[in-house]
N, C-alpha and C positions, 0 to 999 in steps of 0.2 A: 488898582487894588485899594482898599478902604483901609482903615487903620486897624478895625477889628474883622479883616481877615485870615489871619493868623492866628485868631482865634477858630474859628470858627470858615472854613475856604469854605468860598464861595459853590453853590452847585453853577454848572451848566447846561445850557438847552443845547439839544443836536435832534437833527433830524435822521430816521430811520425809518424807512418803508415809505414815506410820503407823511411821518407825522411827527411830531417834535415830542422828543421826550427828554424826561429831568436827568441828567445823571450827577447824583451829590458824594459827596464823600464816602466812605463806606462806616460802616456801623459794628462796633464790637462785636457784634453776635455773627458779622459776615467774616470777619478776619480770619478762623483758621479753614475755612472752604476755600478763601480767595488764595491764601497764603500754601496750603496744598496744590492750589492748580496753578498757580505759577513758577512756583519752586524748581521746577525742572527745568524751565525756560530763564531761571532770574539772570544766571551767569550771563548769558545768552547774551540777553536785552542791555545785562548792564556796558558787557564789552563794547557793544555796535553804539550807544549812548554815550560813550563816555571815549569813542574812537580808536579803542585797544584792536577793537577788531570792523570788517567791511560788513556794510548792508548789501550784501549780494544778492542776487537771485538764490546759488546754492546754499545759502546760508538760512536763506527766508526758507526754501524747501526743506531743507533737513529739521528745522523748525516746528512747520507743520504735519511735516512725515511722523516723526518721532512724537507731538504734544500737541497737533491741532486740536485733541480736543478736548485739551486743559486751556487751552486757548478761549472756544468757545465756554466753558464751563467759567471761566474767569469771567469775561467780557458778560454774560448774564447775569455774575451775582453783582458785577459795577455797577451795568446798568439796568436793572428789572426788565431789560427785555427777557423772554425765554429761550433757553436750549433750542425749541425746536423749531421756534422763527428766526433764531441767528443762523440754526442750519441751512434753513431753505433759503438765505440771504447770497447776495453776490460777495467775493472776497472783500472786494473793494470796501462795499457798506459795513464789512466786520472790520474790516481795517482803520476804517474812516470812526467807527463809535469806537473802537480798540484805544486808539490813539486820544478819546475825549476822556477815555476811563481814567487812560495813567497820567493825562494832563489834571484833572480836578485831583486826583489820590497823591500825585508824586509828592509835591509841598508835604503834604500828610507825612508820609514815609519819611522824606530826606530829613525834613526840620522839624520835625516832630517827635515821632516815633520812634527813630531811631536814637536821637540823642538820650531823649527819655530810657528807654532803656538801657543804653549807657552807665547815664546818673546812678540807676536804680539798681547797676551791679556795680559801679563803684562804693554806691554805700554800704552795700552788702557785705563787699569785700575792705571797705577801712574799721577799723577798730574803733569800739566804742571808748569817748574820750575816759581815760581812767580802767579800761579795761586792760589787762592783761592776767599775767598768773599773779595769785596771791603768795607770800612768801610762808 
């Protein structure tokens, strides 16, 4: 990893269908699409990630029972493939681009975004130096 990618992650090439495509960071104007169609899954991905909970078969199926297709709606705005060539895709190939998506985005999310917003309601919420009530 370079020094200024942390600025700026890096995109990655993957291959899908037989041809290589870019998948880069995502772009303000895709965040509250991506962020609705994950949302129902975040708990989900975070527990089996982070080992609270198993990557089981049942767990993968109630998954996509319940949000496959916030899953595919997700995995298209990642990576500019479309809705209806991820459908006609094998699991596997959604799996295998799925997992490129959250690999170039995660860095984004964890050290980024989230502390950022953080900051942004701690400032919110301390008081401005000298403010208080007047007597």
């Amino acid at each position: 990893m370079g020094e200024f990618d942390v600025i700026e992650p890096p995109a990655r090439s993957a291959t899908f269908n037989g041809r290589q495509i870019t998948v880069a960071p995502l772009k303000v104007g895709q965040l509250p699409a991506f962020a609705r169609a994950i949302k129902p899954i975040s708990g989900a991905v975070e527990a089996i990630a982070t080992g609270r909970a198993a990557l089981t078969v049942e767990a993968m199926l109630d998954i996509i029972a319940d949000h496959g297709e916030a899953i595919i709606d997700a995995v298209a705005l990642a990576s500019g493939v479309s809705v209806a060539e991820l459908s006609e895709s094998t699991p596997d190939q959604l799996i295998e681009l799925a997992a490129v998506c959250l690999e170039v985005n995660a860095d984004f999310f964890a050290r980024r975004l989230t502390p950022a917003i953080r900051a942004a309601g701690q400032a919110v919420r301390a008081p401005a130096a000298g403010a208080g009530p007047t007597p």
